[in-house]
N, C-alpha and C positions, 0 to 999 in steps of 0.2 A: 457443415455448420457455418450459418455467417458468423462473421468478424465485429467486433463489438465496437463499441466505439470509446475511447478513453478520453476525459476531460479533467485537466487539473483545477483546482481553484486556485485562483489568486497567492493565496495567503501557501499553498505550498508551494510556489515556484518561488516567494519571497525567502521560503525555508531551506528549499535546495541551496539556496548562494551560499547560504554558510556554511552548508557542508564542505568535505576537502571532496575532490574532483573524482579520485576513485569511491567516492562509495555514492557519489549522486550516478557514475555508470553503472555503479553493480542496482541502484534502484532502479533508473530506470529501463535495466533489462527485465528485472524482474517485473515491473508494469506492463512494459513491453508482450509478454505473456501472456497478460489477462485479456489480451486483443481475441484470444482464440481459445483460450481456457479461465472463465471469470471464476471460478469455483474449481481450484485444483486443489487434489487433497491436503494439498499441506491449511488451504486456508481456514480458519477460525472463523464463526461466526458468534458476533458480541450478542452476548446479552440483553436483556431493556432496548436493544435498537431493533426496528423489523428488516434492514437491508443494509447492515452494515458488517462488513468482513475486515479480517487482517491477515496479514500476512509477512513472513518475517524474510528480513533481508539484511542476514548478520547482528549486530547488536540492536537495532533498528526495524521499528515494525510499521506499516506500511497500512494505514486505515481507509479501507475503500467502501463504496456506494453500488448494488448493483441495480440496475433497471430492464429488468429481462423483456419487457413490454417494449421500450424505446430500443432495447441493444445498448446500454450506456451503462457507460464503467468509471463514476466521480473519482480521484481522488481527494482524500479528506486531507491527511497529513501522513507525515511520517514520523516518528520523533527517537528518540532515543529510549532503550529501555536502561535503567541505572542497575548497573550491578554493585552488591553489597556485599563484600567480605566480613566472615567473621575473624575476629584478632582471636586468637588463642590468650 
């Protein structure tokens, strides 16, 4: 199987810097991955979008683009998922 080719936008590489340093490596291994498997099981596919996946990487999901025709794997963003506790 070829190797796909991954491209970030802009605006997630501006997102990465604020993250703290261990969880932009745990992303981008997880990215790293989609080089050879753009569709493993764990990934999600969105709704309302026709080529749009995710994927989670800790509290943090990971919105990706696929182009099976070109081989191209966009990254969208990443963002944080907020968890909500209920108070007793």
């Amino acid at each position: 199987m070829a190797r796909y080719k991954v491209i970030l936008k802009p605006s997630v590489e501006k997102d990465l810097r604020s993250l703290p340093r261990e969880v932009v490596a745990r992303v981008f291994k997880r990215i790293e991955t989609l080089r050879d498997d753009p569709l493993p099981s764990h990934s999600v596919k969105l709704s309302g979008a026709e080529q749009l996946y995710r994927i989670r990487v800790g509290e943090y999901r990971v919105v990706y683009g696929l182009d099976k025709g070109s081989k191209q794997v966009t990254i969208h963003w990443p963002h944080i998922v907020a968890v909500i506790q209920a108070t007793a």
